[in-house]
ROLOTI-518185 format. One record per residue (C-alpha): residue in three letters; x, y, z. Coordinates in steps of 0.001 Angstrom, whole numbers, plus 524288, in hexadecimal, padded with zeros to 5 digits. Each point is the difference from the previous one (the first is absolute). Layout:
BEGIN
ALAXYZ;...
***
This chain:
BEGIN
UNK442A87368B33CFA;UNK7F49F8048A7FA65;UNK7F4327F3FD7FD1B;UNK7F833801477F461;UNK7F10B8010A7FFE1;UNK7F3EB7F8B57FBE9;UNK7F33680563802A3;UNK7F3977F69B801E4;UNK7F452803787F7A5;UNK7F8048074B80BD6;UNK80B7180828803CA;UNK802A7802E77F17C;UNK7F0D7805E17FE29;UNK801278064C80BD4;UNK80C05809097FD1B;UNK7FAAB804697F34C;UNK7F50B8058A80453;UNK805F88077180A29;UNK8019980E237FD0C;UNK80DCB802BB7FCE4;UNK803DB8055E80D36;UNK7FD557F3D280653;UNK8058B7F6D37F419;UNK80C9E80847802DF;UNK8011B7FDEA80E3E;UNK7FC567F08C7FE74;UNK80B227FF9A7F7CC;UNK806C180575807B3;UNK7FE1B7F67580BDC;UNK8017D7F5907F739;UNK80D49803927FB76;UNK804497FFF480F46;UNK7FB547F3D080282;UNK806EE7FBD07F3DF;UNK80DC68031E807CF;UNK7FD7D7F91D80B03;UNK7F1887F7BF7FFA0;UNK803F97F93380CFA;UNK7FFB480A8F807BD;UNK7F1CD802FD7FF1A;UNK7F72C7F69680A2F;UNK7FCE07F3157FD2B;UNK7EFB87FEF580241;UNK7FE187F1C87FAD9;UNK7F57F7F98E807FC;UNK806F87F5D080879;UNK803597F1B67F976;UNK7FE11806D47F4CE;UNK80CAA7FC547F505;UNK7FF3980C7C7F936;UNK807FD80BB0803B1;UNK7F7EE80BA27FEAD;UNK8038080D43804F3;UNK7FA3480FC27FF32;UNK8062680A8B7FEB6;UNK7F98380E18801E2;UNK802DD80C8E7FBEE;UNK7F90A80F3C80376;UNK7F2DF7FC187FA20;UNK800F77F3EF7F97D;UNK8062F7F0BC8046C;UNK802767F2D87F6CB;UNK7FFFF7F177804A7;UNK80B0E7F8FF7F7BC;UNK8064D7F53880198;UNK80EE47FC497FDE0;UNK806017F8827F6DF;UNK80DEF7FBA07FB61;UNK8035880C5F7F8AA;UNK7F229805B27FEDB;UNK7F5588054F807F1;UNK7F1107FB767FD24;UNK7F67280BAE80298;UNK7F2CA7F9F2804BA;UNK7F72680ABC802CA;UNK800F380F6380118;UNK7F994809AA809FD;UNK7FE2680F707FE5D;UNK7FB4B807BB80A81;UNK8006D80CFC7F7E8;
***
C-alpha cells in the first residue's frame, strides 16, 4: 500500500530551495517511506504520544511521522 503525503510548512520551504539534484533524491526517499513508513526507526523522545520516525538516504534524511493512510513530513536534512 502506498500512504499519501502531507508536507509541514518547514519541510515544504526547505525542498524548494534545494537544487534539483537534491529535490530529486528527497523525493525519492520520501516515496520509499511512503511503501512502508513503519519500517524506518521510531526516535520519539520517551512518554512522548507522537510517533515520529527518520528516514535517511545518500546525502539527505526526513523526520515524518505516520498516519492512517498518510505520512506527515516534519523537517528535511541535505548533506550535499
Amino acid at each position: 500500500m502506498r500512504y499519501g503525503v502531507v508536507m509541514e510548512e518547514l519541510a515544504s520551504d526547505v525542498i524548494g530551495e534545494l537544487p534539483e539534484e537534491a529535490r530529486r533524491e528527497v523525493l525519492e526517499l520520501v516515496e520509499l517511506v511512503r511503501t512502508d513508513p513503519r519500517a524506518w526507526p521510531d526516535v520519539r523522545d520517551l512518554g512522548s504520544a507522537e510517533e515520529i520516525r527518520e528516514a535517511f538516504g545518500g546525502r539527505c534524511w526526513l523526520q515524518y511521522m505516520p498516519h492512517a493512510g498518510a505520512i506527515e513530513v516534519r523537517d528535511i536534512g541535505w548533506a550535499g
